[in-house]
N, C-alpha and C positions, 0 to 999 in steps of 0.2 A: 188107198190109205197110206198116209207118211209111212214112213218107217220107223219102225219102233225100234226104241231105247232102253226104255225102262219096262223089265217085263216080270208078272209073278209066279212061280210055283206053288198053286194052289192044288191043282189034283194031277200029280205024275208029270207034267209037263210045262215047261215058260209059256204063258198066255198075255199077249197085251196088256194094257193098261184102259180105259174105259175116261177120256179128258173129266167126267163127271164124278168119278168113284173115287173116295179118299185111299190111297194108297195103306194107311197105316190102319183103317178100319177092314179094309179088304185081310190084311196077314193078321187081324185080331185083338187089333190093339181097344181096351180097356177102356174105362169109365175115367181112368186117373189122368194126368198131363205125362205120363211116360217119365223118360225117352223106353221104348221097347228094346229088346234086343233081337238083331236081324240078324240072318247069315245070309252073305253076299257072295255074288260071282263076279269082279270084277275083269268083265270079259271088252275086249277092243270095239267101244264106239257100243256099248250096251250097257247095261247092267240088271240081274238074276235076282230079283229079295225071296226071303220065304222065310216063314215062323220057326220054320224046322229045317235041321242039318241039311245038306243034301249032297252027292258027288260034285267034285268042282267048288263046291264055298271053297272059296280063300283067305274069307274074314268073316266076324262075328261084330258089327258095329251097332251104333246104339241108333235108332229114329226116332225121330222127333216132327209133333206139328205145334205149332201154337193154338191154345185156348178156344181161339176166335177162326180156325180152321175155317173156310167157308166149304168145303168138300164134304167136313164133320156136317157143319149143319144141314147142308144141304140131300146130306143121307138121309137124315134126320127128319126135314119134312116134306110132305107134297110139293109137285112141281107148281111153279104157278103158271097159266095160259098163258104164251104167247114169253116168256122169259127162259125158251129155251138153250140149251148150253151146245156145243160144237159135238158130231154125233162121229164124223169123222177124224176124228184129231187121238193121239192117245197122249201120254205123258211125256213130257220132254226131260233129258237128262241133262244138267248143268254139272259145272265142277265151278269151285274156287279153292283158290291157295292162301291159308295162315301161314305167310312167310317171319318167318323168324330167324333172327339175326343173330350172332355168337354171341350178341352180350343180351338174349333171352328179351327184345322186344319184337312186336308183329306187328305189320304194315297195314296199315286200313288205307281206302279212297274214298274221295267224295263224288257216287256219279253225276255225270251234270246235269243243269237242268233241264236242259233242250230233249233228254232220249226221254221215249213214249213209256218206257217203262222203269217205276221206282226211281223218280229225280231225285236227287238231291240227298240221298240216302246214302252214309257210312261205311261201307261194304268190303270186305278183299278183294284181291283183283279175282276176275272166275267171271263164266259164260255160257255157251250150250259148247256142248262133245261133238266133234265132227263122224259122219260116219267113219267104220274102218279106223277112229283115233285112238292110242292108249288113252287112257284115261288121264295118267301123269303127264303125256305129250300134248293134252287137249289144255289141262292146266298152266302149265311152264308155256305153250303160248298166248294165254290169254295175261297171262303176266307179262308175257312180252309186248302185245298191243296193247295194254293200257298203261304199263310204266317204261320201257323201253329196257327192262332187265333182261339181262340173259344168265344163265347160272351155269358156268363153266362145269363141264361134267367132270365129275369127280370130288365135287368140294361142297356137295349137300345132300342129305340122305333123307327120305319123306316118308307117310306113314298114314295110313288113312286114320281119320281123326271120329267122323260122323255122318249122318244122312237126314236131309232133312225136308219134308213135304212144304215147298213153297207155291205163293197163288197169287196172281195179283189180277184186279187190286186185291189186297190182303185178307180183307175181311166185306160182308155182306153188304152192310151198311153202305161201304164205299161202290157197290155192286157187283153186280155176276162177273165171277174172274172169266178173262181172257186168256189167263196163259197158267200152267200148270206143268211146276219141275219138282223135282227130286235131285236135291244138290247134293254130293258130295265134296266135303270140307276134304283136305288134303293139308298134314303140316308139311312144309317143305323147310329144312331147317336149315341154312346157309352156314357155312362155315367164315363168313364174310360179318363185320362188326357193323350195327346199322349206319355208321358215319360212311365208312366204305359203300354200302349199298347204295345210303343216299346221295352220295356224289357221281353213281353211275342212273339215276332215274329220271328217264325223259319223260314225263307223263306225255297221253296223248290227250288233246283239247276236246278234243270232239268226244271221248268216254268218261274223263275224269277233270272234277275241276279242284282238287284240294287233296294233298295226304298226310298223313300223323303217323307216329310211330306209337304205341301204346305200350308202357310198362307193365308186368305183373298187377301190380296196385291199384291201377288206373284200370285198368281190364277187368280184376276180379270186381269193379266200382261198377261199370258198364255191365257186367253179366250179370250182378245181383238184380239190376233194374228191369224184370220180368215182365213182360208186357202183356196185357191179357188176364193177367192175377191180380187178387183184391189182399194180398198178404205184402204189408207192407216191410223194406227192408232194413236193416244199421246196415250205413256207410261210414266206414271209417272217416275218425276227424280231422284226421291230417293229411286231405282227399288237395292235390294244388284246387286252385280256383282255375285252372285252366293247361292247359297243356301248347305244344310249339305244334304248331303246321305251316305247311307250304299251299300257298292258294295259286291258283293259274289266272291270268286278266286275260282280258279280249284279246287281246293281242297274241296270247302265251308265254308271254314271260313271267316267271315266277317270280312270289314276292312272301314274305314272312306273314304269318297269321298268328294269331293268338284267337285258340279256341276255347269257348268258355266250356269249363266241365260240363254246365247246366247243357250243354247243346248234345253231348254225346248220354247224359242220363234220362234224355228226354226222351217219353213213353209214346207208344204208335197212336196218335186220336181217335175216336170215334168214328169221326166225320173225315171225308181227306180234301187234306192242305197237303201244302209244299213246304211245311219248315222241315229244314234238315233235323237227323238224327240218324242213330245207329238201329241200321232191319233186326227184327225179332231174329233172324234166322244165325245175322250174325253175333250175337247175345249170346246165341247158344255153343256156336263155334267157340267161342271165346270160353265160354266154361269146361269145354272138351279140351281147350287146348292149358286151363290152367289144373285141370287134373291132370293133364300128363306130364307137366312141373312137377306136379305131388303137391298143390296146392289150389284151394277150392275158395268160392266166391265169400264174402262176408255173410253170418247166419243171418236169417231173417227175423221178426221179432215170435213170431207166433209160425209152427212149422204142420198147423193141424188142417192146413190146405195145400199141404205140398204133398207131392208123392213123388220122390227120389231117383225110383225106377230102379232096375237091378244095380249091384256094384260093381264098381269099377273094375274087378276084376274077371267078370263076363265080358268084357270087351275084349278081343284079338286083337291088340294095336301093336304089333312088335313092331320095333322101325324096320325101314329096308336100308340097307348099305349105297351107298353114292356109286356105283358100278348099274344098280339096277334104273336109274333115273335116266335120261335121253339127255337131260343138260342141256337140250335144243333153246 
């Protein structure tokens, strides 16, 4: 059996993960849309959840699935003949980085089209955890192979943000997932201004073909637009019509974009196509990362299908100090 990653505390002991069992139904989660509160062990090239305290948590963070979970569902009813799920595999552990800049914006990518999994989709940089990796050293390199940053140690300090049960394809419809993580968001907060960052960022062709910088505004715009919900939302009116990116040609030479709002408010389809938009997962990021502004997405019009999930202040998000980061 691979090696496991992501593993639960359900009776006295870490136990696997099952590539078919929704993680967030296995530690208890509810009838509502969450996010739950978890205590975590972030431990080197693994990660610990459980409902409850336990020796070694380090953090208390919030988990999240979307609506349209295919793991939810798939609890939920009988197998069907012959559409069986991988019996050998367990859950894989991803990280990515909401890199943020001194002057309070964070970096999205566009992955390309060409990878097998999630094209074209708006994402931070982040990956799978190597064995044996810190977790912050799995992240700060996956920033490194897809924008070509490196974050000199000592000049940004990070802070686990969230946890969140991803699947693709995403939802049922699109058909039986093949791959199945547990991503932890990570802010990593640069002490560096985004014009600075952005003149040191080589994207790589082959993983990303576009990146933006999103302001509070624009971000709290993108996170209201909950995908999988029938509560529809107010977006502020004085939303631009578009925002500045960098897009990559065939070739790899960069060139200016103008990205239409409408592209990053765009909701996950039913059915799956390949139009760009921003992942459910990172929606969510983004709303973790504008509560730890101290500031929260635009209300919605009607709040009698939302469930909020505990407050903000169940979370253990204390920052850590730029000495405890590798800088690598």
């Amino acid at each position: 059996m691979a090696a496991v990653r992501v593993q639960l505390l359900l009776s006295g002991r870490p136990e696997s993960v099952s590539f078919a069992r929704s993680v967030c139904g296995l530690l208890g989660a509810g009838p509502g849309l969450g996010p739950w509160p978890i205590h975590c062990s972030l431990k080197r090239g693994r990660l610990v959840l459980s409902s409850r305290p336990f020796p070694g948590a380090s953090a208390t963070l919030p988990l999240q699935r979307p609506p349209f979970c295919p793991f939810a569902a798939l609890d939920e009813r009988p197998r069907v003949p012959g559409a069986e799920l991988p019996t050998d595999r367990g859950v894989d552990l991803g990280v990515a980085v909401i890199l943020q800049s001194s002057d309070k914006t964070v970096l999205l990518t566009r992955r390309a089209r060409t990878l097998s999994v999630s094209p074209n989709l708006w994402v931070p940089p982040g990956g799978h955890v190597e064995l044996q990796e810190e977790l912050l050293d799995g992240g700060l390199r996956e920033l490194w192979e897809e924008t070509g940053l490196h974050l000199p140690q000592g000049q940004f300090s990070w802070v686990p943000l969230g946890l969140w049960e991803s699947a693709y394809p995403p939802r049922l419809s699109w058909g039986l997932p093949k791959y199945h993580h547990i991503v932890l968001y990570l802010l990593v907060i640069s002490q560096e201004s985004q014009q600075q960052l952005q003149a040191r960022i080589q994207p790589n062709p082959s993983e990303v073909s576009a990146l933006t910088w999103l302001t509070p505004d624009v971000a709290a715009a993108v996170a209201a637009t909950e995908d999988g919900t029938e509560t529809p939302r107010l977006l502020p009116q004085d939303l631009p019509p578009s925002v500045l990116a960098v897009e990559l040609e065939e070739d790899g030479r960069a060139r200016p974009l103008v990205l239409p709002m409408s592209t990053l408010l765009r909701m996950i389809p039913t059915m799956a196509e390949g139009k760009e938009r921003v992942s459910t997962g990172t929606k969510f990021a983004l709303k973790l990362w504008l509560q730890h502004l101290g500031r929260t997405p635009p209300p919605c019009k009607s709040a009698t299908h939302l469930d909020p999930g505990p407050a903000k202040e169940e979370w253990n998000m204390d920052p850590l100090p730029p000495n405890q980061g590798s800088g690598k």
